[in-house]
C-alpha positions in Angstrom: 36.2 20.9 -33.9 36.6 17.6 -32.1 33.1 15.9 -31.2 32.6 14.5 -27.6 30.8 11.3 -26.7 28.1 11.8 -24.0 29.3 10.3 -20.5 26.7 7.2 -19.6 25.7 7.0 -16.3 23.2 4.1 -14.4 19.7 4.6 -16.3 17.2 6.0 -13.4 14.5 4.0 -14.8 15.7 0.1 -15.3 13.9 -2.9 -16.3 14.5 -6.0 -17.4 12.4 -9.2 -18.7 9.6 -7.3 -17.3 6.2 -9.7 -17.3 2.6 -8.7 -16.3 -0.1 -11.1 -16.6 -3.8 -10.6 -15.6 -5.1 -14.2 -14.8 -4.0 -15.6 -18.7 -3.8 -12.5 -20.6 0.1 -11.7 -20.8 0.0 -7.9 -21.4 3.5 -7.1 -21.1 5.8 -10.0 -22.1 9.6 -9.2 -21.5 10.0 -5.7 -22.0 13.4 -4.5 -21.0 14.6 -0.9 -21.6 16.3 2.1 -19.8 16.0 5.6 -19.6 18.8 8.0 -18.7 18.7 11.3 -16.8 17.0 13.9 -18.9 15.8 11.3 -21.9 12.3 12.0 -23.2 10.3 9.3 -24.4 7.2 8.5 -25.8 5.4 5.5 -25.3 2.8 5.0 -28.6 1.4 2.0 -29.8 -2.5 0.6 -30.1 -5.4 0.9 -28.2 -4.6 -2.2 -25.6 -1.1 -3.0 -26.3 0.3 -2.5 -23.0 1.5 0.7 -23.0 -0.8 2.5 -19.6 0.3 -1.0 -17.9 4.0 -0.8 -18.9 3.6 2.9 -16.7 1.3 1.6 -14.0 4.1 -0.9 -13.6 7.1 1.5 -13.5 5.5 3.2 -10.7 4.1 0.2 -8.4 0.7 0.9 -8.9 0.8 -2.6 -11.0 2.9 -5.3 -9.0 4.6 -7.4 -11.7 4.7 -10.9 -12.1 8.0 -11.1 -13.1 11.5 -9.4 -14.3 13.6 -6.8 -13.0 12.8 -3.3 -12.2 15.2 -0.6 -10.8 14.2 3.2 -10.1 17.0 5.6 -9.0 19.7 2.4 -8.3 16.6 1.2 -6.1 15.7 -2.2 -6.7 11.6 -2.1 -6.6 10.7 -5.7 -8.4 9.8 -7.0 -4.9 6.1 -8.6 -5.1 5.5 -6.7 -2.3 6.7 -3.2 -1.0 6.5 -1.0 2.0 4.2 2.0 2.6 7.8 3.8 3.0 9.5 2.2 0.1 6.5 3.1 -2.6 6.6 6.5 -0.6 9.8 7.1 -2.0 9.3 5.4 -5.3 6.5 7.7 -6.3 8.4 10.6 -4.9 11.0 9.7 -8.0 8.5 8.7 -10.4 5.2 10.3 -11.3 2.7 10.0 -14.1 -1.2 12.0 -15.3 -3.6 9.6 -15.7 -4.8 9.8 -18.9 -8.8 9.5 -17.8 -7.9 10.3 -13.9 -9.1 7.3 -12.7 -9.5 6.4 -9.5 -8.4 3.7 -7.0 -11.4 1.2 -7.3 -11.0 -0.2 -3.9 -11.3 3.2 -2.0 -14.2 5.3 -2.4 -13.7 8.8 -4.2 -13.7 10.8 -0.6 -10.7 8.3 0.2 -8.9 9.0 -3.2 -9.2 12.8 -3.1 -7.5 12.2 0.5 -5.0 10.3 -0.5 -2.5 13.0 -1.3 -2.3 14.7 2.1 -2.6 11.8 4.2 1.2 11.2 4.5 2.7 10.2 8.4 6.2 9.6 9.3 6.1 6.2 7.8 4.4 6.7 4.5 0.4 6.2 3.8 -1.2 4.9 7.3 -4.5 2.6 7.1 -7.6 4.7 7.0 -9.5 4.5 10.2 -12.7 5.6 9.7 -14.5 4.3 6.5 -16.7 7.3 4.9 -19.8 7.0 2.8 -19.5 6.9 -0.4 -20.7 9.6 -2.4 -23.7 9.9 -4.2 -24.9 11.8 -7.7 
């Protein structure tokens, strides 16, 4: 029986040196790793380690301060991206929010709509601001 190494490819998730500060708390201070096709990983540390921030990051909802990310041969580690170019990110990459929280800047109305609301060039700007709910 003769034993066969597994062909590499490009990782689909890529990042290097990644850095993500909130004013001077470094959470994340030069992580670099890569996943392959198929790899299943898990994530663990403690209770404010880094870890929710290391996936908020991988996905854009977290803009990094600084490092190198790549999704899919996609390099996404610009400061700022397009409506179309996180439209095609998070079509790549999703995640469950562990306590499905919500976007704090819209109100909830706006973050149950945010799913459908899709137009030829990604997520356009809400036009009409509704109330906000009420308990």
């Amino acid at each position: 029986m003769t034993a066969t190494m597994p062909i590499t490819t490009d990782p689909v998730i890529a990042c290097e040196n990644l850095h993500k500060s909130y004013g001077s708390l470094e959470v994340l201070k030069g992580v670099s790793t890569a996943f392959q096709k198929g790899d299943v990983v898990s994530i663990i540390g403690p209770s404010g380690c880094g870890k929710s921030t290391f996936l908020r990051c991988l996905n854009r909802l977290e803009a990094i301060n600084q490092g190198h990310l790549e999704v899919m041969g996609q390099d996404v580690s610009a400061p700022k991206l397009s409506w179309k170019a996180l439209y095609h990110l998070r079509s790549q990459v999703s995640m469950v929010f562990q306590h499905f929280n919500l976007f704090p800047h819209l109100t909830v109305l706006e973050n149950l709509m945010l799913s459908p609301r899709r137009g030829a060039e990604g997520f356009p700007p809400l036009t009409a601001k509704p109330s906000p709910c009420t308990t």
